[in-house]
C-alpha positions as CSV (number, residue, x, y, z in Angstrom):
1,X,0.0,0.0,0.0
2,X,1.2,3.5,-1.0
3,X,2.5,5.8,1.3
4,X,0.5,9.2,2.1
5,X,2.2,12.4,2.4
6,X,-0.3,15.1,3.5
7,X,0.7,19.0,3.6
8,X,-1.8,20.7,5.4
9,X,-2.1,24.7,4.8
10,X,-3.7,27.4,7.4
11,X,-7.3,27.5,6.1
12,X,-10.4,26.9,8.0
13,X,-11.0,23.8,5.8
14,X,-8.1,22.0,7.8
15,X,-10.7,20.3,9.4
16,X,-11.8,18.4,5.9
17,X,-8.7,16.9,6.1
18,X,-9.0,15.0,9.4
19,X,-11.3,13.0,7.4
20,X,-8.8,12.6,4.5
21,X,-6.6,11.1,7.1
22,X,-9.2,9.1,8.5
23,X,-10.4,7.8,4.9
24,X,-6.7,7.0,4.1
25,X,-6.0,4.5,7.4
26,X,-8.9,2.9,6.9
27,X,-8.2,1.6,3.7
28,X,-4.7,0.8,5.4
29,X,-2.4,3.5,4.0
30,X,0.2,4.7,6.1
31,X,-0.4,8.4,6.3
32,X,2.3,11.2,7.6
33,X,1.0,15.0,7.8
34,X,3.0,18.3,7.8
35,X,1.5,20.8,9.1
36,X,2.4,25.0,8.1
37,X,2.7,27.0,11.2
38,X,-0.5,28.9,10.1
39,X,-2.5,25.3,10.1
40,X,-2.2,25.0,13.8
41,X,-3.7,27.6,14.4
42,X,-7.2,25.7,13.1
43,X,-6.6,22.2,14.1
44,X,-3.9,21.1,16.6
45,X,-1.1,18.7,15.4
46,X,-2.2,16.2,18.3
47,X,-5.6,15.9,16.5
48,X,-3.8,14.2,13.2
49,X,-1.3,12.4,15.9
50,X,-4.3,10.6,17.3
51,X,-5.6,10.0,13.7
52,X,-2.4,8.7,11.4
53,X,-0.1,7.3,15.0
54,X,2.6,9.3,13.4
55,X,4.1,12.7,14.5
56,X,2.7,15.6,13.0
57,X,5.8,17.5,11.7
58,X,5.6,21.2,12.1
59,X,8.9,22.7,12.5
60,X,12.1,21.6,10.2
61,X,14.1,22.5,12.9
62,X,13.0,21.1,15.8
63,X,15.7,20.5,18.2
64,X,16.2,16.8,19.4
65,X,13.2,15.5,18.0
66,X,15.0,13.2,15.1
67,X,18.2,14.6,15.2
68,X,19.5,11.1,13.1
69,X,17.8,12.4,10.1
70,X,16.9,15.4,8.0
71,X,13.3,15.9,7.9
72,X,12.0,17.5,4.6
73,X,14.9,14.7,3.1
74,X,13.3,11.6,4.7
75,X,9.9,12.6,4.5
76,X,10.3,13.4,0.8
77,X,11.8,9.7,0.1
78,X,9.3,8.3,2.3
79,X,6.5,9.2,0.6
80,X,4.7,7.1,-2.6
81,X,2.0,9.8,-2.9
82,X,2.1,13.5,-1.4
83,X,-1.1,15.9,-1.1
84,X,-1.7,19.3,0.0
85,X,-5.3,19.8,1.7
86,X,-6.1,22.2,2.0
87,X,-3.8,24.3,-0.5
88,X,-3.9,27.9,0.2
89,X,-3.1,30.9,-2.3
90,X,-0.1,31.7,0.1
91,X,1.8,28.3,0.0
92,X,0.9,28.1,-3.7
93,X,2.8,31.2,-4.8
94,X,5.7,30.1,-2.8
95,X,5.8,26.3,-4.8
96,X,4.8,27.3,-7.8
97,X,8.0,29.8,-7.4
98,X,10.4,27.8,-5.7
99,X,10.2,29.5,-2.2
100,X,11.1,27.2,0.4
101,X,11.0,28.8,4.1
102,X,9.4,26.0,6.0
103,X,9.2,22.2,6.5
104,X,6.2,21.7,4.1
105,X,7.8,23.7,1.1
106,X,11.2,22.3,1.7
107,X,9.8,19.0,1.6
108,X,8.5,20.0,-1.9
109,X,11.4,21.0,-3.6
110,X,12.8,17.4,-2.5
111,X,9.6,15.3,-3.6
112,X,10.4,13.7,-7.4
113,X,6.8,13.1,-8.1
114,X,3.6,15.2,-9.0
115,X,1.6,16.7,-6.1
116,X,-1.9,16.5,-5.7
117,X,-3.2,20.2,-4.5
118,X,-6.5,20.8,-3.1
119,X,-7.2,24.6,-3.3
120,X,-9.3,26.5,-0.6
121,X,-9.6,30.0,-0.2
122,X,-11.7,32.8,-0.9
123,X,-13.6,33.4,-4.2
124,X,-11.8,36.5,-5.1
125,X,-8.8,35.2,-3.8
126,X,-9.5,32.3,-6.0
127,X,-10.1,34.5,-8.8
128,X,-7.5,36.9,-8.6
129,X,-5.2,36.8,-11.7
130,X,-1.9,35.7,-9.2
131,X,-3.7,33.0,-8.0
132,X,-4.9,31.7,-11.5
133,X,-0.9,32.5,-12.8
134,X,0.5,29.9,-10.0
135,X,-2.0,27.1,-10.4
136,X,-1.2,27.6,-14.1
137,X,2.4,26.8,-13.1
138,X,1.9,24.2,-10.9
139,X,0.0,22.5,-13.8
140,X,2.6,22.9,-16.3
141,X,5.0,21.6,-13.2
142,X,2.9,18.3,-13.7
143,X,1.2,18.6,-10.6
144,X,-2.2,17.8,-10.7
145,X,-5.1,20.4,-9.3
146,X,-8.2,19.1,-7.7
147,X,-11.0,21.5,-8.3
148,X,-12.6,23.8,-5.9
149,X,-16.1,23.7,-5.1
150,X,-18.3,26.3,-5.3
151,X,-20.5,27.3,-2.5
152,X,-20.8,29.5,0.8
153,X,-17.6,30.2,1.9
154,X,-16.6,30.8,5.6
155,X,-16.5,34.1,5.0
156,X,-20.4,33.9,3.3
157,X,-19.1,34.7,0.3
158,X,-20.7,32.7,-2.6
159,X,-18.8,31.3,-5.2
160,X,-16.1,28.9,-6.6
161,X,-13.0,28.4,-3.5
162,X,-14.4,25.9,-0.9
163,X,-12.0,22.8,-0.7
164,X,-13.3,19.6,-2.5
165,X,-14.7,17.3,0.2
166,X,-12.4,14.8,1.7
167,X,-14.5,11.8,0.3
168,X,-14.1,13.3,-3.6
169,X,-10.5,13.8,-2.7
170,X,-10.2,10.2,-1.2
171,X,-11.7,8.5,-4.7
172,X,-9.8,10.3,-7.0
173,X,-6.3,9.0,-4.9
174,X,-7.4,5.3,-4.1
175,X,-10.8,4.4,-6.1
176,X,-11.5,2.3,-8.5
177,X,-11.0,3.8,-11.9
178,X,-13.6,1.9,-13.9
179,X,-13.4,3.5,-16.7
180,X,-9.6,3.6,-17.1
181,X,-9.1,3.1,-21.3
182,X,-12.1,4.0,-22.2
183,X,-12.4,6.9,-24.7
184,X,-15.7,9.1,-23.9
185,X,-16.3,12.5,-25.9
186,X,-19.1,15.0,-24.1
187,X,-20.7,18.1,-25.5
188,X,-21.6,20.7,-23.3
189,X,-23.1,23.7,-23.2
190,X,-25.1,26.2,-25.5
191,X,-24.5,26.7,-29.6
192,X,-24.5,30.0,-30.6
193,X,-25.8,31.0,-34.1
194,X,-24.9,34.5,-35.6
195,X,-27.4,37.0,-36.6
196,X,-25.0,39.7,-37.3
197,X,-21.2,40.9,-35.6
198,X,-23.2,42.0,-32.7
199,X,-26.5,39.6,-32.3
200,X,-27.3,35.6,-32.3
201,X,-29.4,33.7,-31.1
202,X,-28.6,30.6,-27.9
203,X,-29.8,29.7,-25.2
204,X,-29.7,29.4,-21.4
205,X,-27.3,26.4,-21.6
206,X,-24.5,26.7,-18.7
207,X,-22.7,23.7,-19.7
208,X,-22.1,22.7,-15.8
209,X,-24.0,18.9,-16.7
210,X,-21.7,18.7,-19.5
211,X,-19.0,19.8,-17.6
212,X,-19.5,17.6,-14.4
213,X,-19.7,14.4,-16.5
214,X,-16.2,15.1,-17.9
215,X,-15.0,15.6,-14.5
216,X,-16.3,12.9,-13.2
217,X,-15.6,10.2,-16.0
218,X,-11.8,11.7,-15.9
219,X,-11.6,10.8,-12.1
220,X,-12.8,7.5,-13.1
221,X,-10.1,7.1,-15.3
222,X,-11.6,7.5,-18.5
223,X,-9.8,9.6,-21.7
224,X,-11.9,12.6,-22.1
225,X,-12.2,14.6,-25.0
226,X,-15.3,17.9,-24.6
227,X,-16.5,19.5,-27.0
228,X,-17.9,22.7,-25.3
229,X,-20.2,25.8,-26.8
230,X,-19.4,29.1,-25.0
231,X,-20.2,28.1,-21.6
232,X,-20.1,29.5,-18.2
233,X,-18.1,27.4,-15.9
234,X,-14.3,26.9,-15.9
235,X,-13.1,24.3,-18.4
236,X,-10.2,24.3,-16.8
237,X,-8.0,21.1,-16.8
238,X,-10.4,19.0,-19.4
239,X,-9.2,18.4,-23.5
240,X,-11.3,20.8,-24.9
241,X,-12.0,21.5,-28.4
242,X,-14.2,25.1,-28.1
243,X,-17.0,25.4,-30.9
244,X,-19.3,28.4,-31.7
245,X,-22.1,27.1,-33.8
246,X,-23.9,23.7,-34.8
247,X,-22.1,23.0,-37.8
248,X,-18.8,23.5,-35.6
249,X,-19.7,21.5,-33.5
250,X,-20.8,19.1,-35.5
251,X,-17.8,18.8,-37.5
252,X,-15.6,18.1,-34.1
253,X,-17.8,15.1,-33.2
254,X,-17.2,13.5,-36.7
255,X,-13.8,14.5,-36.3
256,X,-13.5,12.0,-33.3
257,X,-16.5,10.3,-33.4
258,X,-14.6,6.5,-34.9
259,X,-11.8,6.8,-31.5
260,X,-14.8,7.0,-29.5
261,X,-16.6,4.4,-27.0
262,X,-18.8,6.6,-25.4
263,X,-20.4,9.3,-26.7
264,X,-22.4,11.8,-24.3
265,X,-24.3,14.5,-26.4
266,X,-25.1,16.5,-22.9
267,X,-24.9,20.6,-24.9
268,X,-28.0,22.3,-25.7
269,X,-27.8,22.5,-29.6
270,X,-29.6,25.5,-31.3
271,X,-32.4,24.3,-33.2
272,X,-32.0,27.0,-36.0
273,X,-30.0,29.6,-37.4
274,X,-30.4,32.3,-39.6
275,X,-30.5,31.7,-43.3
276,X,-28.6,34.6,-44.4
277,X,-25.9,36.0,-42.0
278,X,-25.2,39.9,-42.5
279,X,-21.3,40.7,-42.4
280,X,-22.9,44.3,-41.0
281,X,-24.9,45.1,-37.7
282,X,-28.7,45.5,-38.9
283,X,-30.2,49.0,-38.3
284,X,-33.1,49.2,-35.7
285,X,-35.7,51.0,-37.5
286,X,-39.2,52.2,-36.8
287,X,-40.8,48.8,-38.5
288,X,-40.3,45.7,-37.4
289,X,-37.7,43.0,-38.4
290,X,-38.1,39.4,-39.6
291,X,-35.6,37.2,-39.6
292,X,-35.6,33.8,-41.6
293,X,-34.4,30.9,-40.0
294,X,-33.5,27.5,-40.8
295,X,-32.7,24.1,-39.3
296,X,-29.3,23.5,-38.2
297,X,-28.2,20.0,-38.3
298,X,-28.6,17.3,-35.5
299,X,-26.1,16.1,-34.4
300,X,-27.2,12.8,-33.3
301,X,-29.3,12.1,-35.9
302,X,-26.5,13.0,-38.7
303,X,-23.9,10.5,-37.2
304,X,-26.5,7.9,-36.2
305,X,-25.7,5.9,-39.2
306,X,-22.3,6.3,-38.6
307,X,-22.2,4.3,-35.0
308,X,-20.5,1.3,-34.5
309,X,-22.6,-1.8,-32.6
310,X,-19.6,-1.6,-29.7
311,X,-20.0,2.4,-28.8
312,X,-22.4,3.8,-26.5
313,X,-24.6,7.1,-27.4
314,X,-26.3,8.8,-24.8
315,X,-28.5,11.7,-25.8
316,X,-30.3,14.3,-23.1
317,X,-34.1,16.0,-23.5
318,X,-34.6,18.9,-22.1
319,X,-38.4,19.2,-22.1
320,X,-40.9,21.9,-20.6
321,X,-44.1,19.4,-21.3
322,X,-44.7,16.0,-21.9
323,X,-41.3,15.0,-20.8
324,X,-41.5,11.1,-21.1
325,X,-43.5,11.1,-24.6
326,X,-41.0,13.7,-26.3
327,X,-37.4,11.9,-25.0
328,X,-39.0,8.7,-26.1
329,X,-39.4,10.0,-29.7
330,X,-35.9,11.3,-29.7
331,X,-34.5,8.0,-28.1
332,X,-35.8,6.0,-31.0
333,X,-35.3,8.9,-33.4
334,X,-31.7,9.2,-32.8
335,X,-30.4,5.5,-32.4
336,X,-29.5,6.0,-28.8
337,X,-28.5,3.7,-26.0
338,X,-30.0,5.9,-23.6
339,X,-31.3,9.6,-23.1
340,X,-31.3,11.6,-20.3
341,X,-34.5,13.9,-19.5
342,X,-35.0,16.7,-17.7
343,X,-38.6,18.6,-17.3
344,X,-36.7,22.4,-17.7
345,X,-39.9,24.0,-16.6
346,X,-38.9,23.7,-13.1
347,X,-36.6,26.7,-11.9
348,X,-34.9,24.2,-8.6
349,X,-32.6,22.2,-11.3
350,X,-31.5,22.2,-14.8
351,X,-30.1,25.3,-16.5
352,X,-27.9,27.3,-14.7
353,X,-27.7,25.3,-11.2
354,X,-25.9,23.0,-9.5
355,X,-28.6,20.1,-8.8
356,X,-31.0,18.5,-11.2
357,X,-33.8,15.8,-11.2
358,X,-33.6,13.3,-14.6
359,X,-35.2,10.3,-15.8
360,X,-33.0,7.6,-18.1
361,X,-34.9,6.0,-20.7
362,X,-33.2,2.9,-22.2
363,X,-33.8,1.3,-25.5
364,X,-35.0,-1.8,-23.9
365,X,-37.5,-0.1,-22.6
366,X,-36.1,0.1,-18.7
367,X,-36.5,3.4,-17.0
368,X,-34.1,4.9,-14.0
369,X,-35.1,7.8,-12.0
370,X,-32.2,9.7,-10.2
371,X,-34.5,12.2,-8.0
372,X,-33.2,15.3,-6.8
373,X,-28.9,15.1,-6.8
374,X,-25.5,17.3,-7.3
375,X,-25.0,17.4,-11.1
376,X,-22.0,15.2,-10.2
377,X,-24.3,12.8,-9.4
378,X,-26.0,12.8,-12.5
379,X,-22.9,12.5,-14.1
380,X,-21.4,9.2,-12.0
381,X,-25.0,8.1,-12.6
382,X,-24.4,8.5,-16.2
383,X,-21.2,6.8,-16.4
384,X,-21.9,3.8,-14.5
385,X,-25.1,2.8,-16.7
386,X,-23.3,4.1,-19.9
387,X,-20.1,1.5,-18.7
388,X,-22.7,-0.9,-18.0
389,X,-23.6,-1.0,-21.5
390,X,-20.5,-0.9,-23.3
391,X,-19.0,-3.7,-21.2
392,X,-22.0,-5.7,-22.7
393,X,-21.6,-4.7,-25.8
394,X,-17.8,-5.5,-25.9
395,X,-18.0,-8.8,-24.2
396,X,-15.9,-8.0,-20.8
397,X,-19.1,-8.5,-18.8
């Protein structure tokens, strides 16, 4: 069993990370924390004592302690697998820049291997443009960045900053990866059709379910390709193709579509665009203005004749009425595996939040109904019925 290296920064959400620790022994890794002088000011270093039955190391230079050894040395070469949760702004500038003024960043500069970091901070902190520099860094370093979550704060801020919860961290380091080798390509968010250089027409699309799938088959191992329209949440981190309108968008899923297993059609495709795009912004004038539109392409229906019997398509419906009757149609319609409807009437989920409420129609006529969940739910819901069916259909069942 791998050994665990934690780095714990001075945040409030130090006390996530008890449970990190906890998480960690019980599945029998040996676990180590270093603790920043800032940290102990939120959560003592007997509390992860009494947790890991190791010292919590604080100070590189504490007399008499281990004076047979050099601490940020051994500690480095100890370690199979080193974290830092939570991972402030502060002690983030300093690794990204190769400060190294106390035991924890010492011990970095030693360590051979990427880092797993676990921001948590403030949203503007989060935000500002150092912040978003270092993690850049880091990144290009080859460590790997665990995403905030977005939330209240401790500060009641709302917004993206709030350290990913210790059980997310702890399946991301020693889960199963269930999808590991299989290649999945996800749409998300809204299309965007041009009127003129200044108007076009969308729609409310956020891209966050599109989004939270790719995030979530990625920690599952899987290769992820998205496909995304101009959406609203950070794409950071994901292999990302970025499309405008239908027909782009379009053209990226053929591109990929035969190195694909799974495909997840989760953006909100413009139905229609105009016929006639004007290279000039239209004058308002006293009558009023027509505009003809046409059909853009589906997607799913264009490349349906195209899919191989061993991939997986999963299609979504976002309906306002007759939610069941109109994702049937499309599930036939579209030669899916499955769809994915949602009843967009409702203001509580769907667009633009964080939760939503679906029902999975299969083609063998099977139904699953997820109730009320985290989008991230959704998505592992997703995954797990869309692996389901590709292991049948490949024989490794």
């Amino acid at each position: 069993m791998p050994n665990y290296l934690i780095g714990v920064t001075g945040g409030i959400a130090c006390y996530k990370t008890i449970t990190l620790c906890r998480l960690l022994m019980k599945a029998g890794h040996d676990v180590r924390v270093i603790m920043t002088d800032n940290a102990c000011k939120f959560v003592t270093p007997l509390t992860f004592e009494t947790i890991t039955r190791n010292r919590a190391y604080v100070d590189e230079f504490d007399a008499g302690l281990a004076p047979d050894i050099i601490e940020h040395i051994d500690l480095a070469n100890w370690a199979d697998e080193f974290v830092i949760a939570p991972a402030t702004a502060n002690s983030m500038a300093k690794i990204a820049n190769g400060i190294a003024d106390n035991l924890l960043t010492s011990t970095v500069l030693v360590y051979k291997k990427p880092i797993v970091f676990s921001p948590a901070m403030n949203v503007d902190m989060y935000a500002n443009v150092a912040t978003q520099t270092n993690l850049k860094r880091l990144a290009e370093m080859g460590h790997q960045i665990i995403e905030p979550g977005v939330g209240e704060m401790a500060c009641q801020a709302e917004g993206k900053g709030r350290m990913a919860e210790p059980e997310e961290i702890f399946q991301m380091l020693c889960g199963d990866m269930p999808l590991e080798g299989v290649n999945i390509l996800v749409t998300a968010g809204p299309t965007v059709e041009p009127i003129d250089p200044v108007r076009y027409i969308s729609n409310r699309s956020s891209g966050k379910m599109g989004v939270a799938i790719a995030k979530k088959a990625m920690a599952m191992g899987a290769n992820v390709k998205v496909v995304a329209g101009p959406v609203s949440v950070s794409l950071e981190g994901l292999n990302c193709v970025s499309v405008q309108t239908a027909d782009e968008m379009l053209a990226a899923v053929k591109a990929d579509l035969s190195k694909v297993n799974i495909l997840i059609m989760a953006a909100a495709v413009a139905d229609y665009k105009v016929s006639e795009y004007s290279d000039k912004k239209i004058k308002k004038n006293s009558e009023n203005m027509s505009i003809e539109l046409e059909k853009n392409p589906d997607i799913l229906k264009t490349i349906a004749s195209d899919k191989d019997v061993k991939q997986v398509f999963v299609g979504f419906a976002a309906e306002s009425n007759d939610v069941r009757e109109n994702a049937l149609k499309k599930l036939d319609a579209k030669n899916l595996d499955f769809i994915v409807a949602n009843d967009i009437s409702r203001e509580d989920i769907g667009f633009e939040t964080d939760q939503n409420e679906v029902s999975i129609y299969f083609s063998d006529g099977t139904t699953t109904e997820s109730g009320k969940i985290e989008k991230s739910k959704v998505a592992e819901l997703i995954l797990s019925n869309a692996l389901k069916l590709y292991k049948a259909k490949n024989g490794t069942v």
